[in-house]
Residue frames relative to the residue before (quaternion, step in Angstrom):
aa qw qx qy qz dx dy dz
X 1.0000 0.0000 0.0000 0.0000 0.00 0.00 0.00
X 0.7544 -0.4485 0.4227 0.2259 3.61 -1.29 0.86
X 0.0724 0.7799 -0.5857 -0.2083 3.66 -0.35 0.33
X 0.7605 -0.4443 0.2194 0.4197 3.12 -1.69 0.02
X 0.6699 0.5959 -0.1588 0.4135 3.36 1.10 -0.53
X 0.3914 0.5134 -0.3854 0.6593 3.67 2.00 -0.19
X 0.8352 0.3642 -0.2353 0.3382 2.89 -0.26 -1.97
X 0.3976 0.6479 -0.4066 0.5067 4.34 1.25 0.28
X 0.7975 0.4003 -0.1232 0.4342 2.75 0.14 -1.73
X 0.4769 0.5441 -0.3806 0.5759 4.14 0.97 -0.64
X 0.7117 0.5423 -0.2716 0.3544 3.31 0.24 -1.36
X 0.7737 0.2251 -0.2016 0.5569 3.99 0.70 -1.07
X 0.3216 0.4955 -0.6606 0.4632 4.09 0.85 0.94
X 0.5426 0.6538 -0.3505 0.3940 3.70 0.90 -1.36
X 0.7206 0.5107 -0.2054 0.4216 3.17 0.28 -1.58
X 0.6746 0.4619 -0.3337 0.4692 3.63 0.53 -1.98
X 0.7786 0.4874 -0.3060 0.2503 3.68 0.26 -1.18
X 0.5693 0.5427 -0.3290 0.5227 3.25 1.32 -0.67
X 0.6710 0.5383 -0.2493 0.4448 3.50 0.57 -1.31
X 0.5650 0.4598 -0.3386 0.5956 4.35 1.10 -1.20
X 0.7002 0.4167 -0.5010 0.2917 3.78 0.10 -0.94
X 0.7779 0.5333 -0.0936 0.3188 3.38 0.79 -1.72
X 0.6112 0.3502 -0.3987 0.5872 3.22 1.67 0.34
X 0.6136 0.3645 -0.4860 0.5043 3.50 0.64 -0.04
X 0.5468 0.5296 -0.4996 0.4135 3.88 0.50 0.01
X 0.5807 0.5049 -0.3088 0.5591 3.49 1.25 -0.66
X 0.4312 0.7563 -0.1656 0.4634 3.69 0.74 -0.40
X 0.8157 0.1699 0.0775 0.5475 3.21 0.49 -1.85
X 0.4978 0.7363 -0.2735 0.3677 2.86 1.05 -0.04
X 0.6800 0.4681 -0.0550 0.5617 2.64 1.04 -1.93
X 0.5523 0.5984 -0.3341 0.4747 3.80 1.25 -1.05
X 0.9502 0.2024 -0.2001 0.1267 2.87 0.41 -0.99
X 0.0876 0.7526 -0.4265 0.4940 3.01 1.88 1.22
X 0.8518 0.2346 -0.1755 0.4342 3.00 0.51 -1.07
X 0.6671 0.5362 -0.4096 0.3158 3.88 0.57 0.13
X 0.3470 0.6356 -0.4798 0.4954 3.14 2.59 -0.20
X 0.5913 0.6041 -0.3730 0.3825 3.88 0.71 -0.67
X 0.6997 0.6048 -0.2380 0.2966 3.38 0.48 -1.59
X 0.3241 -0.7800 0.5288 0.0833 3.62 -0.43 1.67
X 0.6231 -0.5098 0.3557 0.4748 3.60 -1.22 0.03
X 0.4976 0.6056 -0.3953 0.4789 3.89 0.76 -0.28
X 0.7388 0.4421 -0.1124 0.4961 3.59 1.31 -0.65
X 0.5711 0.6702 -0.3519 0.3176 3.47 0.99 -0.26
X 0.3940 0.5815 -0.4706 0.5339 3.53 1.60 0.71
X 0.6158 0.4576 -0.3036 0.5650 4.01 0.62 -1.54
X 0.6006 0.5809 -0.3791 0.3977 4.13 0.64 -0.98
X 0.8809 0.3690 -0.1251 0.2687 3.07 0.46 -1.15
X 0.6843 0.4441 -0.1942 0.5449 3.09 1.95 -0.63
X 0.2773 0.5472 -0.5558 0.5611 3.59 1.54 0.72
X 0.8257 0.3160 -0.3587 0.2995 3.59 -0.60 -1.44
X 0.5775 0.4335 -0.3885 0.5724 3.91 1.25 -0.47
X 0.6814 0.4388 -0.4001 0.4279 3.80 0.10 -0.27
X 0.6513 0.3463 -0.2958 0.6070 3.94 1.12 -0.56
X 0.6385 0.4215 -0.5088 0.3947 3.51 0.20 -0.10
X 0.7027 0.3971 -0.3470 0.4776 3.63 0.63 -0.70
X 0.5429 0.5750 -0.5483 0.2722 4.28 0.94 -0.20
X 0.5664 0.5086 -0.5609 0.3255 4.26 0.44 0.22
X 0.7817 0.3133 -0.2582 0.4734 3.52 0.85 -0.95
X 0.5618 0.4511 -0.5335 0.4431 3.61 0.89 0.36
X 0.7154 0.3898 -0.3676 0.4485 3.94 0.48 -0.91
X 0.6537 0.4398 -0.4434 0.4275 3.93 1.26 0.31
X 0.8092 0.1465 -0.3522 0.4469 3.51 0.63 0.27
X 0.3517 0.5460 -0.6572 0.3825 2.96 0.73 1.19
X 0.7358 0.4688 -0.2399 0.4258 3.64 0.91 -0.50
X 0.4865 0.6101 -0.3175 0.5387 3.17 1.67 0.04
X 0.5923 0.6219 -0.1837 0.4783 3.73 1.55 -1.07
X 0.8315 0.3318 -0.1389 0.4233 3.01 1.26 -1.45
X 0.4503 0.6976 -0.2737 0.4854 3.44 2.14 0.15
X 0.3433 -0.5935 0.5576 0.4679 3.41 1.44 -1.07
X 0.7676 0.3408 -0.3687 0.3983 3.57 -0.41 0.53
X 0.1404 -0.8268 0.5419 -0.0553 3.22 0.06 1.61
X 0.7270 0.3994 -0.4163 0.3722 3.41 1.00 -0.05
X 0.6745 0.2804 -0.4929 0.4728 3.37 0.60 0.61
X 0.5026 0.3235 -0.6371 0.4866 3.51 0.48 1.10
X 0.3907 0.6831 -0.4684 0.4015 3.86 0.68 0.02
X 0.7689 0.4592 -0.0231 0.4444 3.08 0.90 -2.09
X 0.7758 0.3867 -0.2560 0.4279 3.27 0.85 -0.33
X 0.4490 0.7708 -0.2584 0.3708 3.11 1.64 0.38
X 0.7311 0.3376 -0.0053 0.5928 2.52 0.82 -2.23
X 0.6030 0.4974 -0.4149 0.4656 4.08 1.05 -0.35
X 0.7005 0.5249 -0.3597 0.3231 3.69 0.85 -0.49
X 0.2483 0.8094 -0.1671 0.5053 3.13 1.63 0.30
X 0.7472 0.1458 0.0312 0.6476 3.11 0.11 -1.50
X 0.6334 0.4880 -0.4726 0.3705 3.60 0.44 -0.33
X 0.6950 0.5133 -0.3323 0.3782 3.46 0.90 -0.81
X 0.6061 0.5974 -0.2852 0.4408 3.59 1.12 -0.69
X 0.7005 0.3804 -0.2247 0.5605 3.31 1.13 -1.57
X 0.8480 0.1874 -0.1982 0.4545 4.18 0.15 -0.39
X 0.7140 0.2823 -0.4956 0.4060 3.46 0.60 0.02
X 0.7377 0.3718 -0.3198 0.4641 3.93 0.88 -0.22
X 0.8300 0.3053 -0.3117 0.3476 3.51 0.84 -0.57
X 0.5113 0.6032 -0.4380 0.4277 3.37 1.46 0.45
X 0.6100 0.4665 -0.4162 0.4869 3.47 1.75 -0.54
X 0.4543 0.4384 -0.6072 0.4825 3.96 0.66 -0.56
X 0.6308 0.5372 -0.4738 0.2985 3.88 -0.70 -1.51
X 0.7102 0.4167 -0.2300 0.5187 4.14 0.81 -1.35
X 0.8647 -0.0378 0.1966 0.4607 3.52 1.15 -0.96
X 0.2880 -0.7717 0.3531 0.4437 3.40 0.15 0.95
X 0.3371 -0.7230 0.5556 0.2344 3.30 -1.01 -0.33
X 0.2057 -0.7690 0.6022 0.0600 3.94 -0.68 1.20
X 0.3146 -0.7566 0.5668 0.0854 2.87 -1.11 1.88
X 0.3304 -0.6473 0.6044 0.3264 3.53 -1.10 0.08
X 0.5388 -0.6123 0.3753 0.4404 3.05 -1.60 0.09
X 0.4744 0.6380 -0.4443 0.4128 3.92 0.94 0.03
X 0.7038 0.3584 -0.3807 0.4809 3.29 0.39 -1.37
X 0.7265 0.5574 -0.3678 0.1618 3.77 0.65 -0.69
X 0.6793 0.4069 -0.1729 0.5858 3.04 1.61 -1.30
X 0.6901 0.4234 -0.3769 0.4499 4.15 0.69 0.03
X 0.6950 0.4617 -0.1811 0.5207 3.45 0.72 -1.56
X 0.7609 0.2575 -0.2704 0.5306 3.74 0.08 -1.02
X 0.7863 0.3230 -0.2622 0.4567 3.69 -0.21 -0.18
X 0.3811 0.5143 -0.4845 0.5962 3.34 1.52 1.16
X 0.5046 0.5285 -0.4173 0.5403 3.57 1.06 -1.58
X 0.7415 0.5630 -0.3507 0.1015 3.35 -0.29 -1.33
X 0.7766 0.3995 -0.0794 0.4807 3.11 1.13 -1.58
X 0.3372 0.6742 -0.3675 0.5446 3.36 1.60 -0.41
X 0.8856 0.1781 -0.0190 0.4285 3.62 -0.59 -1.42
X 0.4347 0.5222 -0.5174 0.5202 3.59 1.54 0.76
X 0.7206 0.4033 -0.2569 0.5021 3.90 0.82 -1.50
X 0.6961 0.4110 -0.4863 0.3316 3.70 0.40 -0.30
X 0.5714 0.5981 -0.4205 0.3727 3.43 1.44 -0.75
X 0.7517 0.4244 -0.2468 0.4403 3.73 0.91 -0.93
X 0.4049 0.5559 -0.4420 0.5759 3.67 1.60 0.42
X 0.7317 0.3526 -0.2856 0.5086 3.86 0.60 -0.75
X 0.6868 0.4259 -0.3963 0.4356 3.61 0.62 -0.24
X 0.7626 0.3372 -0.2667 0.4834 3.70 0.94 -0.72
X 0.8548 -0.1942 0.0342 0.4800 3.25 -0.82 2.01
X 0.9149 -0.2457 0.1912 0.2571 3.14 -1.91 0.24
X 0.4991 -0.5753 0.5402 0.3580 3.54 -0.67 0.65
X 0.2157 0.8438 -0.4905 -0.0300 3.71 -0.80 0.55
X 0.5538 -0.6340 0.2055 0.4991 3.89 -0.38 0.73
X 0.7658 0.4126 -0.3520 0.3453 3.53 0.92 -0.14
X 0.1775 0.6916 -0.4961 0.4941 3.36 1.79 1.16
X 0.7932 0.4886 0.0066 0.3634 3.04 0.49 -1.94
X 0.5173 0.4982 -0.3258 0.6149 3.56 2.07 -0.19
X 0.4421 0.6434 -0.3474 0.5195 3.42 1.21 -1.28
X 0.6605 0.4364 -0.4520 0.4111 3.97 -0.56 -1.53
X 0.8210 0.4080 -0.2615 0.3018 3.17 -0.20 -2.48
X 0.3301 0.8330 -0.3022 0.3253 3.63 0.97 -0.69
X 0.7337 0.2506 -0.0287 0.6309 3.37 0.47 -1.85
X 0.5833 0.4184 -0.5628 0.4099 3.57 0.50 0.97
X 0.5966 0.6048 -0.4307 0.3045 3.40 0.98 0.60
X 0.3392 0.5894 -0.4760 0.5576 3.58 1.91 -0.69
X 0.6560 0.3022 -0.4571 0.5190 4.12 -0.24 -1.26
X 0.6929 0.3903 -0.5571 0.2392 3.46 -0.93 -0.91
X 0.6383 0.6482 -0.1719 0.3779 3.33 1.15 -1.46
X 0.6247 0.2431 -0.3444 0.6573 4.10 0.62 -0.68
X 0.5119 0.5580 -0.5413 0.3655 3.66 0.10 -0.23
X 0.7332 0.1143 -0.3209 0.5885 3.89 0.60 -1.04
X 0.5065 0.4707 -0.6034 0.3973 3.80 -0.18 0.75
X 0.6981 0.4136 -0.3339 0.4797 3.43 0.62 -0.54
X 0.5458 0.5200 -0.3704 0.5427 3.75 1.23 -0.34
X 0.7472 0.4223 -0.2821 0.4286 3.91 0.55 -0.50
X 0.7111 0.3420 -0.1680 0.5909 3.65 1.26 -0.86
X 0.5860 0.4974 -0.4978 0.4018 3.78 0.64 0.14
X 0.5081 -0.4428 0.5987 0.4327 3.81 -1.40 0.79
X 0.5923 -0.4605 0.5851 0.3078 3.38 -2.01 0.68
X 0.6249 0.4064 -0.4914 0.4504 3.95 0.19 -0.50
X 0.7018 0.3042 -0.4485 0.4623 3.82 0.25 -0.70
X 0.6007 0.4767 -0.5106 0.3889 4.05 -0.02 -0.59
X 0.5117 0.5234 -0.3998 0.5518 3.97 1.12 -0.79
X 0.8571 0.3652 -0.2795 0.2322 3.59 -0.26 -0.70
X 0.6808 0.4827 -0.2424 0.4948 2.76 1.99 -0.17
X 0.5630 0.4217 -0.5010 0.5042 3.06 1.26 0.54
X 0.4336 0.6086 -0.4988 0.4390 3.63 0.91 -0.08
X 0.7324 0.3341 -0.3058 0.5084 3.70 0.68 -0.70
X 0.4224 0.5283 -0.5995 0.4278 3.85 0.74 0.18
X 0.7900 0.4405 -0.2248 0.3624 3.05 0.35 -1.50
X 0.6700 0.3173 -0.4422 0.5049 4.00 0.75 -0.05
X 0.4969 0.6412 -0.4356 0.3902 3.84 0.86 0.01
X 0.6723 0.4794 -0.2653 0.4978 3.07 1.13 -1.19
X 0.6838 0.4788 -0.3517 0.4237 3.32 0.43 -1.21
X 0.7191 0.5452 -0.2726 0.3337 3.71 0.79 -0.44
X 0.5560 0.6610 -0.3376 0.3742 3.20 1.29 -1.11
X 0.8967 0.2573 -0.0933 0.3480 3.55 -0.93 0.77
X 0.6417 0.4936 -0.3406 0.4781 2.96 1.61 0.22
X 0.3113 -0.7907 0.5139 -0.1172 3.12 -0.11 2.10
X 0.8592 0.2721 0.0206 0.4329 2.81 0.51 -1.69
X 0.5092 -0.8067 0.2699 0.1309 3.30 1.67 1.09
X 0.1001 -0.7640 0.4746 -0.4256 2.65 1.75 2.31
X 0.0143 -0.6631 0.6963 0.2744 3.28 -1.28 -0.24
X 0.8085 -0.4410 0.1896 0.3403 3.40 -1.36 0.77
X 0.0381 0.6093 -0.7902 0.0535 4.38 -0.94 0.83
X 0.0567 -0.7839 0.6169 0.0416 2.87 -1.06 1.88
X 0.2623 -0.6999 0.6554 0.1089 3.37 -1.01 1.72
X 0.2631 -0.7044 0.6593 0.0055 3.52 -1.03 1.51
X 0.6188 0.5764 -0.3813 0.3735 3.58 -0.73 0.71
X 0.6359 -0.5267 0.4774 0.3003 3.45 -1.60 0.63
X 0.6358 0.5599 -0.2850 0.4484 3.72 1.00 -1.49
X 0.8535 0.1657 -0.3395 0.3589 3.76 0.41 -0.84
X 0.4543 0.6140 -0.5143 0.3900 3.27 1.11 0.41
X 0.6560 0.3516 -0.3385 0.5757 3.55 1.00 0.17
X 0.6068 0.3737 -0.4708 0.5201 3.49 0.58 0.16
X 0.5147 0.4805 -0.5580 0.4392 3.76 0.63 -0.27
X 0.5802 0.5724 -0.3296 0.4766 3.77 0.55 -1.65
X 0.7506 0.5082 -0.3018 0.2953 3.69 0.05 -1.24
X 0.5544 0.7038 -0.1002 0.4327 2.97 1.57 -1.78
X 0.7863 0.3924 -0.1739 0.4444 3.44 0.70 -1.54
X 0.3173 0.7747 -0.3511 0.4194 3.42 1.81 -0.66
X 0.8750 0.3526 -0.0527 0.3276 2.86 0.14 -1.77
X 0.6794 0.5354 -0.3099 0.3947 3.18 1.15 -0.59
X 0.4856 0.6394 -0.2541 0.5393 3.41 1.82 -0.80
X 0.6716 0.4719 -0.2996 0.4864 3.55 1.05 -0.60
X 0.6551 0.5508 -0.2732 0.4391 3.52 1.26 -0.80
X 0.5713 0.4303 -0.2961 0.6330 3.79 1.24 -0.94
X 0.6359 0.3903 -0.5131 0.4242 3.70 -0.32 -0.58
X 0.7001 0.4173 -0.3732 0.4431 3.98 0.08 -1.43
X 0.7571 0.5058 -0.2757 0.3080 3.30 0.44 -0.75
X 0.5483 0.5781 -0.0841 0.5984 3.51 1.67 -0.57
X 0.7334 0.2253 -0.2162 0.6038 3.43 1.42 -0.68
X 0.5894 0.5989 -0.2948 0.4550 3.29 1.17 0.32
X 0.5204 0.1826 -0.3232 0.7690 3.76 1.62 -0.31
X 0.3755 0.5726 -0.6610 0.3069 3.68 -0.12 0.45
X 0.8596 0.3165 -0.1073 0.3865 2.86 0.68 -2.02
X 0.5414 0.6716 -0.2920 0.4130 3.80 1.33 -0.34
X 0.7354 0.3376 -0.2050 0.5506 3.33 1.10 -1.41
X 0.5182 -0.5848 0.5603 0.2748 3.91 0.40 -1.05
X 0.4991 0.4652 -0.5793 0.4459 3.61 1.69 0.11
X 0.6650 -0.5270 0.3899 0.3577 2.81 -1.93 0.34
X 0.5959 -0.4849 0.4795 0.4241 3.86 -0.98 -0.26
X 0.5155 0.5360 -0.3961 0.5387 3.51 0.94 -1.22
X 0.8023 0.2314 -0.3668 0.4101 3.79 -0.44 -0.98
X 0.6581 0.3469 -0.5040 0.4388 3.59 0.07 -0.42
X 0.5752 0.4577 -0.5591 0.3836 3.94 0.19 0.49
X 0.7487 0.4200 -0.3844 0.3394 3.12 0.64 -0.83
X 0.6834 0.5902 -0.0943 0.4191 3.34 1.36 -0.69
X 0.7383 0.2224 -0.1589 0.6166 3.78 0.36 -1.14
X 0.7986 0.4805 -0.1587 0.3258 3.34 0.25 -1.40
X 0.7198 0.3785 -0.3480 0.4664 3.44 1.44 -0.73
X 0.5234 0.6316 -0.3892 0.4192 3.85 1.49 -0.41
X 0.6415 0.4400 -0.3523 0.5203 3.63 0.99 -0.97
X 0.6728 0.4935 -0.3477 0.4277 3.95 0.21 -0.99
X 0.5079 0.3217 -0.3043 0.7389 4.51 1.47 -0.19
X 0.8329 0.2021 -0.5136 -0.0423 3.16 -0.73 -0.15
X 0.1836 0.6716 -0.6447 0.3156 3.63 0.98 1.15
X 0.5837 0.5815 -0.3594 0.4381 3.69 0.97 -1.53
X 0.6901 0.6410 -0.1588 0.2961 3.13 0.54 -1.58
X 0.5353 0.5804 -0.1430 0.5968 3.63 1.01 -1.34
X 0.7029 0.3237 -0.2369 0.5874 3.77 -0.07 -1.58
X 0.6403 0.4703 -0.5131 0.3249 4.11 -0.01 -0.54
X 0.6235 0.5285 -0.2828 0.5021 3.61 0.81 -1.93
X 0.7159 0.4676 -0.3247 0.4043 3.85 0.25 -1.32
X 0.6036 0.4474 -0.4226 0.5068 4.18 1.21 -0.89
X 0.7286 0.5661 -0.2926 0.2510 3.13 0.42 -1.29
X 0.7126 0.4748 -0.2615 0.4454 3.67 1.21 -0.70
X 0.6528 0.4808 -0.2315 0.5378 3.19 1.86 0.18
X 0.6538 -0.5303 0.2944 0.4523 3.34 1.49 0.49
X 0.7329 0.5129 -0.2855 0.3439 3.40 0.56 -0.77
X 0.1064 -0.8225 0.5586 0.0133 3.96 0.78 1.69
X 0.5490 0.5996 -0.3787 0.4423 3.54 0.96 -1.65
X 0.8271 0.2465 -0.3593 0.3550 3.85 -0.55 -0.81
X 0.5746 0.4753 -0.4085 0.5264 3.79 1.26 -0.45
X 0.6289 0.3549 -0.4683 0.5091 3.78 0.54 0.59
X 0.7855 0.2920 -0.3710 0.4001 3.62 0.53 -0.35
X 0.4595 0.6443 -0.4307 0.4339 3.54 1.25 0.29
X 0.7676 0.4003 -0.2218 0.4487 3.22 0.65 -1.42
X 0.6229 0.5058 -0.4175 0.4265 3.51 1.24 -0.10
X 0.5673 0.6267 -0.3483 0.4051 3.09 1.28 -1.20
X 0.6938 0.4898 -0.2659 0.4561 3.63 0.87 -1.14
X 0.6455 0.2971 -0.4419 0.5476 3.42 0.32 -0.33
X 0.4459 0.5476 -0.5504 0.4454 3.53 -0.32 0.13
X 0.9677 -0.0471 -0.0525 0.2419 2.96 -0.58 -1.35
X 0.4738 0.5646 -0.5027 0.4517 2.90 1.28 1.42
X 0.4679 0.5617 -0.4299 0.5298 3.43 1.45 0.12
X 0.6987 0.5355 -0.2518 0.4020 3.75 0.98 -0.96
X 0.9274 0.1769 -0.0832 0.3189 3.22 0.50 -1.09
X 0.0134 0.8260 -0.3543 0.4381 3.10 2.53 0.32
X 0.8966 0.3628 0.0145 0.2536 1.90 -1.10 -2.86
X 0.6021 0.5462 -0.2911 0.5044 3.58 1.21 -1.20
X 0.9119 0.1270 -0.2792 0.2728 3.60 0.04 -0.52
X 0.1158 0.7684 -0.4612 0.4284 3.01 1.51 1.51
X 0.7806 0.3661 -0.1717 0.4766 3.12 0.48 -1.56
X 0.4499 0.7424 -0.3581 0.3437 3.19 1.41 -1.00
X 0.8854 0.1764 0.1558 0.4008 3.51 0.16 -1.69
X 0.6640 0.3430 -0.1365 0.6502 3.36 1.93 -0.15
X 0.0849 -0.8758 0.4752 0.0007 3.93 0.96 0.78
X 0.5320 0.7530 -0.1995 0.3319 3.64 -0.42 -0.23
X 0.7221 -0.5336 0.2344 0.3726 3.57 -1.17 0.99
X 0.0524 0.7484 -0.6188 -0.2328 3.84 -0.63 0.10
X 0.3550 -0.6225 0.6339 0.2909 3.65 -1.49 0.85
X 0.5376 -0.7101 0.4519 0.0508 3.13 -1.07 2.06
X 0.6746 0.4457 -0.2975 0.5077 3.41 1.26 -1.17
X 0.5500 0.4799 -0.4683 0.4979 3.84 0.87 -0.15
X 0.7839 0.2499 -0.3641 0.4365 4.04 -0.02 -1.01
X 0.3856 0.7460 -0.5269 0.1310 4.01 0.91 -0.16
X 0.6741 0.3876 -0.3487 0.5231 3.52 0.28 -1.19
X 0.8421 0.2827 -0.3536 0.2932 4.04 -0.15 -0.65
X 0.2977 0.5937 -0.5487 0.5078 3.53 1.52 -0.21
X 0.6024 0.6774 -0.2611 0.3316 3.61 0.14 -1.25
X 0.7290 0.2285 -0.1168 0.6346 3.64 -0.05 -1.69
X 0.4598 0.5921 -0.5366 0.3874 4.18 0.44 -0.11
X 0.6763 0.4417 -0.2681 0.5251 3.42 0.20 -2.32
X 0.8425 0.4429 -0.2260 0.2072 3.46 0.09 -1.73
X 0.7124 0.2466 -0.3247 0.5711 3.94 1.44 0.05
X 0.5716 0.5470 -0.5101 0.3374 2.90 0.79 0.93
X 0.7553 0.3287 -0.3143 0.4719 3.50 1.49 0.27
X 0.2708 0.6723 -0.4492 0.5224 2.86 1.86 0.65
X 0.6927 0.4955 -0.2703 0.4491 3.50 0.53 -0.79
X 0.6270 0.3802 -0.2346 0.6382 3.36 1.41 -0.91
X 0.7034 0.3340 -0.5006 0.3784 3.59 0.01 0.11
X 0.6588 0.5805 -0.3630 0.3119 3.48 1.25 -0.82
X 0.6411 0.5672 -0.1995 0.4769 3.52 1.36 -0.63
X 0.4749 0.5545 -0.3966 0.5565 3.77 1.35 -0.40
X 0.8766 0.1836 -0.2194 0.3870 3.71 0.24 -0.99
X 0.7923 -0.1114 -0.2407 0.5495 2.88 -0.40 2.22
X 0.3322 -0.6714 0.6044 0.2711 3.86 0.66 0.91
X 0.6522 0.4087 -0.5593 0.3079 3.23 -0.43 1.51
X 0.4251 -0.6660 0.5531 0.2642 3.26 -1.07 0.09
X 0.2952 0.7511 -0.5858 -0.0746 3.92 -0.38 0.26
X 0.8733 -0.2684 0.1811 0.3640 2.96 -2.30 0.75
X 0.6448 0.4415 -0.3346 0.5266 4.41 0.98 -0.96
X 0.7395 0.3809 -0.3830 0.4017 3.68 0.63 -0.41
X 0.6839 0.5770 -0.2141 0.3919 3.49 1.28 -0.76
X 0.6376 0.4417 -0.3416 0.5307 2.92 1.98 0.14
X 0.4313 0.7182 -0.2920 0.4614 3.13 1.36 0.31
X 0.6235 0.4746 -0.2104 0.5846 3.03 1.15 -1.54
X 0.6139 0.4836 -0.3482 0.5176 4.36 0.48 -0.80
X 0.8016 0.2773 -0.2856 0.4460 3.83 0.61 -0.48
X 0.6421 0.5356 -0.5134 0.1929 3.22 0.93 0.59
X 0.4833 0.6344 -0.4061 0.4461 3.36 1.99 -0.28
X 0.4972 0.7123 -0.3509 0.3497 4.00 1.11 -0.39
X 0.6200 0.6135 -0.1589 0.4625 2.70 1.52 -2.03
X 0.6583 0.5139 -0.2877 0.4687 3.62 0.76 -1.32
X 0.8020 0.2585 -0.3701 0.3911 3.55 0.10 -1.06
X 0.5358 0.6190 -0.4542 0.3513 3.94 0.89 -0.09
X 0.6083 0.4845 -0.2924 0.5565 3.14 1.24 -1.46
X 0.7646 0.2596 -0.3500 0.4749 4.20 0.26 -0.12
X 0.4114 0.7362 -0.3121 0.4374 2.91 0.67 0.70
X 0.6633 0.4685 0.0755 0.5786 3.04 1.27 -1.82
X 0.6798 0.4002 -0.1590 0.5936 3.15 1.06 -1.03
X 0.4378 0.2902 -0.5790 0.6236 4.10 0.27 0.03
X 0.7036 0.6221 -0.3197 0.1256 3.78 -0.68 -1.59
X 0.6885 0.2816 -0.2285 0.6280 3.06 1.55 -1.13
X 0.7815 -0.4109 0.2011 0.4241 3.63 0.63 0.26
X 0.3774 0.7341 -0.5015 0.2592 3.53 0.94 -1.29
X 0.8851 -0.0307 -0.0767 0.4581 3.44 -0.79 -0.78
């Protein structure tokens, strides 16, 4: 039976999640006021807002996980947010709808994922976590920032137009869980109360996560990879299901890539950043692992026939299963 101190601790994830959505809805909100603004000369700052908010739940949770003492479920909620985004925000939309890849998103965007979540995996395996790992990560968010303004100079004006049309329905989507439609709050103030908001909610899920940690006996590591990394996606998540029933597969592939990116980048980076220090290899093995390993799943699945359909997207959903069974198995038999 449940003690009083599970069934607490269950109780403020509740809280944190409700509280993380509704300040990053505040957030987007406010964002998206302002990308209705955002001219073609601008469609670099456009684009690296909606990839810089999409990754602020699972960065402002393990930063607070760092600053709690329990780097392994900011660890976990790193490297799981990752695979969560691939497996539920892209392969639950193929499953509703396939999804046609271009050849850009395939050969720039996905074979970015790739190499990205190859070098961070071989940063976590070689020796100690160290801040200039963690400079390294943020680093490789300049190549993206970078083809972004090449692609702004060499794209026809109708496509740079259509992609800001999709800033602006990304935004308007993000965060609507609870199946809101957009209230744009214009201003400096609630963009910091969104920030403040999400603070706080990140502060609720962590306590609350380290609190059936410590009540039940699961490890932290799994409830990152698991509770904590599913709540911190499912704004992403929400805005995918909510694009997808509106036709709009293309931007729920370059979001969900975009997000994993730069939550593998700037995460992982300000881990090391602010949390220096040995990592036990046999603990990040299996999810390093299902990272590297659905991320070229995704690339291979999208090479043959630059599409995504409903058999591959169910593929993509069983590989984040695969991960938490396989860590699972792996505490059980001892490993970590």
């Amino acid at each position: 039976m449940p003690t009083l101190d599970a069934l607490l601790s269950v109780g403020a994830i509740g809280i944190g999640f409700i509280v993380l959505n509704q300040g990053a809805k505040f957030i987007t909100d406010n964002a998206a006021g302002f990308a209705g603004k955002i001219g073609r000369s601008r469609f670099v700052v456009g684009a690296l807002l909606v990839s810089t908010i999409s990754a602020l739940p699972e960065l402002l949770v393990s930063a607070v996980a760092v600053e709690e003492g329990s780097p392994d479920l900011a660890l976990g909620n790193a490297l799981a947010s990752t695979v969560v985004t691939i497996a539920f925000v892209i392969g639950v939309s193929a499953i509703l709808r396939p999804i046609k890849a271009t050849r850009e998103i395939v050969l720039r965007d996905a074979v970015f994922l790739a190499i990205v979540s190859v070098v961070a995996a071989a940063l976590l395996l070689d020796g100690p976590m160290t801040p200039y790992k963690g400079v390294a990560l943020i680093a490789l968010f300049v190549p993206y920032t970078l083809n972004l303004l090449v692609s702004q100079r060499t794209s026809p004006k109708q496509e740079i137009e259509d992609r800001l049309r999709d800033i602006r329905i990304e935004m308007e989507l993000t965060g609507w869980i609870f199946g809101r439609k957009i209230e744009v709050r214009a201003g400096l103030r609630w963009l910091l109360f969104g920030i403040l908001w999400s603070f706080l909610g990140a502060e609720f899920l962590v306590q609350g996560a380290i609190g059936l940690s410590e009540a039940s006996g699961l490890s932290p590591w799994l409830l990152g990879i698991t509770v904590v990394a599913l709540a911190t996606s499912l704004p992403d998540i929400a805005a995918a299901y909510h694009a997808t029933r509106q036709g709009y597969t293309d931007l729920v592939l370059g979001e969900g890539i975009g997000a994993a990116v730069v939550t593998t980048l700037l995460t992982l980076g300000m881990i090391a950043i602010v949390n220096p220090g040995p990592t036990d290899v046999a603990l990040l093995l299996p999810a390093l692992g299902a990272m590297v390993l659905s991320s070229f799943l995704l690339l291979g699945l999208m090479l043959g026939g630059w599409r995504i359909t409903a058999r591959s997207g169910a593929v993509l959903v069983a590989s984040y299963f695969a991960m938490v069974v396989f860590n699972v198995l792996w505490f059980h038999n001892g490993r970590a």
